[in-house]
C-alpha positions as CSV (number, residue, x, y, z in Angstrom):
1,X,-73.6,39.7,40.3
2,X,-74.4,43.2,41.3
3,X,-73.9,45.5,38.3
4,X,-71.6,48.6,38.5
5,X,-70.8,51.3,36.3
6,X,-67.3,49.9,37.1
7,X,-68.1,46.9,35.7
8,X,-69.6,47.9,32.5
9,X,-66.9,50.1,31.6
10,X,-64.7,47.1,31.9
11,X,-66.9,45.0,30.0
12,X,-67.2,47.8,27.0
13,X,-63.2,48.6,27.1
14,X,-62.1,51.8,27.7
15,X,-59.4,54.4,26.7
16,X,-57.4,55.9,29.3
17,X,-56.4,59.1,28.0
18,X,-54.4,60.5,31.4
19,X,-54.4,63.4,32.9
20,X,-56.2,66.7,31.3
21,X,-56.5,70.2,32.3
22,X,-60.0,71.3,34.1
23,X,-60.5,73.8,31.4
24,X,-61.9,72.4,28.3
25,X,-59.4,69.2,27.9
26,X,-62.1,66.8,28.7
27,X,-64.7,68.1,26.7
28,X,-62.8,67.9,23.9
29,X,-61.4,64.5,24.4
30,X,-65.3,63.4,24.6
31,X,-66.4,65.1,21.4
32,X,-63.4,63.3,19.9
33,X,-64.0,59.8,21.0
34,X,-68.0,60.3,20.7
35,X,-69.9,57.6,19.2
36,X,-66.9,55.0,19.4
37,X,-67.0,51.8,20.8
38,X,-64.9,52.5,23.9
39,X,-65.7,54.3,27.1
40,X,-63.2,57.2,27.9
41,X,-61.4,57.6,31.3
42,X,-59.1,60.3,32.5
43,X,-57.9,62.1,35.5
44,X,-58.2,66.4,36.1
45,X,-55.6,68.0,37.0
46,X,-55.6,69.0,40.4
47,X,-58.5,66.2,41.7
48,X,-57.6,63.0,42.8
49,X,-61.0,61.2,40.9
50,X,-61.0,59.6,38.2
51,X,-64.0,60.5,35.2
52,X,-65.0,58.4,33.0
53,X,-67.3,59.8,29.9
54,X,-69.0,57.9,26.6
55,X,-70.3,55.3,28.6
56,X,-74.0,55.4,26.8
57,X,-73.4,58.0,24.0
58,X,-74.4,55.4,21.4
59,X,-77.0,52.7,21.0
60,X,-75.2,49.7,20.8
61,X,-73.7,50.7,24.9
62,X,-77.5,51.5,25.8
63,X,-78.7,47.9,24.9
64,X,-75.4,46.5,26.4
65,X,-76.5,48.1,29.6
66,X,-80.0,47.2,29.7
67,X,-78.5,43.7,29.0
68,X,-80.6,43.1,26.1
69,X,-79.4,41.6,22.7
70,X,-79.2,43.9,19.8
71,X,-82.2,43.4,17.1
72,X,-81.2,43.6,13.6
73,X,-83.9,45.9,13.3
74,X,-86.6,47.3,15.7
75,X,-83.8,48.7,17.8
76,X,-86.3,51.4,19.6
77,X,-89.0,48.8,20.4
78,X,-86.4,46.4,21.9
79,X,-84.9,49.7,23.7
80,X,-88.9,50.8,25.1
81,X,-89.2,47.1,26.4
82,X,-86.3,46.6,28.0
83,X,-86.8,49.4,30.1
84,X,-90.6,48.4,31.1
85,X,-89.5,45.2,32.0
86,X,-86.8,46.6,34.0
87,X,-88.7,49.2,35.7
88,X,-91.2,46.5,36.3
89,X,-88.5,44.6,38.6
């Protein structure tokens, strides 16, 4: 299976907050929700896309995406070879 940003934010769960102004409505909403275990998706006002924010704001979401299992400990070495190996693909 071809990976997506689509489907990793439906394999992480996300919050659908609606529809927020263009001003500062979705920064704020992403401050809030920061560091949590859910993605955050919302619509502007005005635009007919769809953003989706907090996808790899915390550790755990970074190894999810690399597709590496989570080390008790030696997080950043696991991290550092994940990406070599991928990068070597």
């Amino acid at each position: 299976m071809k990976a997506s940003l689509a489907s990793f934010v439906e394999r992480i769960g996300y919050e659908d907050v609606g529809l927020l102004s263009r001003d500062f409505e979705p920064a704020a909403a992403l401050k809030r929700s920061q560091g949590g275990p859910r993605a955050l998706r919302f619509s502007v006002r005005d635009s007919e896309l769809q953003a989706v924010g907090n996808v790899v704001d915390t550790r755990s979401k970074v190894m999810t995406a690399l597709g590496v299992e989570q080390p008790e400990g030696r997080l950043q070495e696991a991290a550092v070879s994940a990406l070599i190996a991928s990068a070597a693909r």
